[in-house]
N, C-alpha and C positions, 0 to 999 in steps of 0.2 A: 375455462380456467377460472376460479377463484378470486377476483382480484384482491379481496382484503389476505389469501393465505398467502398468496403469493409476493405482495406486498411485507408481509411478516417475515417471512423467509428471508428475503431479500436484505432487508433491514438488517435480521440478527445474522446473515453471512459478511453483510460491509460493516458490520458493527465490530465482529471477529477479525478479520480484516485490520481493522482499523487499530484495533487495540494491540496486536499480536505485531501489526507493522511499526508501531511504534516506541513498543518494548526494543524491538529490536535494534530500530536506529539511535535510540537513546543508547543502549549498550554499545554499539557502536563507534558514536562519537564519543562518550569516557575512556571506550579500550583504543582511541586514535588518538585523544587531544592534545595539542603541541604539534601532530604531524601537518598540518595543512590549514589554512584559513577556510574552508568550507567545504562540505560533503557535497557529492555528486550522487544524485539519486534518479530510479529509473523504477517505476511499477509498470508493469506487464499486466492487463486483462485479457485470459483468453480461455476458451473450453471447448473441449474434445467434440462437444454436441453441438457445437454452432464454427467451423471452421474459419469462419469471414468474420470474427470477434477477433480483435489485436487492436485492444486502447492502451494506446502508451501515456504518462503521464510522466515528466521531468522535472526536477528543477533542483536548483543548487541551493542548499544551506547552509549558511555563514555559519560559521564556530567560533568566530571572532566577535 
């Protein structure tokens, strides 16, 4: 394995990721705001090719 391509790859997929997940909660919490003092959030990592992958990350953000 490559470690610098592989490394790349990786980067510009959490990078997508990152950006596209953030878009989304931001739209989110403007089409909720008023409903609730904090968003309840949950990201899922997992892939077809490695079955024993299930990183969960949580946590709650204040809207207030």
């Amino acid at each position: 394995m490559d470690e610098d391509r592989f490394n790349m790859a990786l980067r510009k997929f959490l990078k997508e990721v990152g950006v596209t997940a953030q878009r989304e909660v931001e739209k989110l919490a403007r089409d909720h705001a008023g409903q609730g003092d904090a968003l309840r959030l949950r990201m899922v990592l997992t892939s077809p090719d490695a079955p024993a992958l299930n990183h969960v990350v949580e946590q709650t953000i204040p809207l207030t």
